[in-house]
N, C-alpha and C positions, 0 to 999 in steps of 0.2 A: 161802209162794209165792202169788203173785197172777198170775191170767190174765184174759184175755176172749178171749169165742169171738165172732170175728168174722163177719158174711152176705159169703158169696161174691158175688163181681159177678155182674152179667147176663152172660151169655153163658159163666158157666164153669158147671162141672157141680156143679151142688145138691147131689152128696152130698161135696164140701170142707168137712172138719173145719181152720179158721184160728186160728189160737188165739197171743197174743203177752201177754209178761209178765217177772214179775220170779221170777227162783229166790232165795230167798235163802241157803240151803247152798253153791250155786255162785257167789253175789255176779256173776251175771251174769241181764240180759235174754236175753229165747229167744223163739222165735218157730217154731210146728209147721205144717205145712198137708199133710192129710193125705187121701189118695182113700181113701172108704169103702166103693167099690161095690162091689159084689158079693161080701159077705163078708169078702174082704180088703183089710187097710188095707195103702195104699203110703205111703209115707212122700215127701212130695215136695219138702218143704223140714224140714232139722232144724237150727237156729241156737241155741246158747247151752248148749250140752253138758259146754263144757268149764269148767272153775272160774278165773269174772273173764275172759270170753270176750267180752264184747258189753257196754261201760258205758255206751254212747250208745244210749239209745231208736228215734235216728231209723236205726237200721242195722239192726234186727228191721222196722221198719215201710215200709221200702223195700223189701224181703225181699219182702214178702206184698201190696204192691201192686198184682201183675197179678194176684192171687188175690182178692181181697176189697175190703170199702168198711171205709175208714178214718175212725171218727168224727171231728171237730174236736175238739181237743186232747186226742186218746189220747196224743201225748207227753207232755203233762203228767202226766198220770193216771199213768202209768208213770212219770216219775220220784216223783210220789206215793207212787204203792205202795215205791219204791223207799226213801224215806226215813221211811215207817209200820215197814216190818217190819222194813228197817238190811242189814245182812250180819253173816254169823261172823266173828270176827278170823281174819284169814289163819292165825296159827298156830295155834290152833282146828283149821282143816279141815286142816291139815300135820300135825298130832298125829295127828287120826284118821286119813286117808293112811297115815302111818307104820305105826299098828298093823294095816293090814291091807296093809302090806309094798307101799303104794304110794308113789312117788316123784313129788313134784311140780315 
């Protein structure tokens, strides 16, 4: 799994946790933007949960653009990471799925 934790823009609240990346258990991009204040996190954006959910970069990184600054060519870098660490072969993650009686 590859992330970066992105700087929140001016004007949103400094304690946003922005973070977008590649899973590669899920073979899917995700992308998290999370409020840390006050002890509790809220969760306020959760993208790429689900397995082979998000394979275009540019749709976690439009996600989190009125959250954060977006370096020049984070989408590459992301599909980078993407093609460094690969994915499981789909029936790989259906095998396991299966033995713990999930249906995918």
């Amino acid at each position: 799994m590859s992330f970066h934790v992105l700087p929140p823009l001016a004007g949103q609240s400094p304690n946003l946790d922005v973070r977008v990346g590649w899973d590669r258990p899920l073979g899917t991009f995700f992308a998290t933007v999370t409020d840390e204040r006050g002890g509790a996190d809220i969760d306020i954006i959760a993208l790429g949960e689900q397995l082979e959910e998000i394979s275009d970069p540019a749709v976690v990184l439009r996600a989190v653009a009125p959250y954060a600054e977006i370096p020049a060519g984070l989408d590459a870098t992301l599909i980078a990471d993407m093609v460094t660490e690969g994915q499981r072969p789909r029936a790989e993650v259906a095998a396991i799925a299966a033995h713990f009686g999930i249906s995918l």
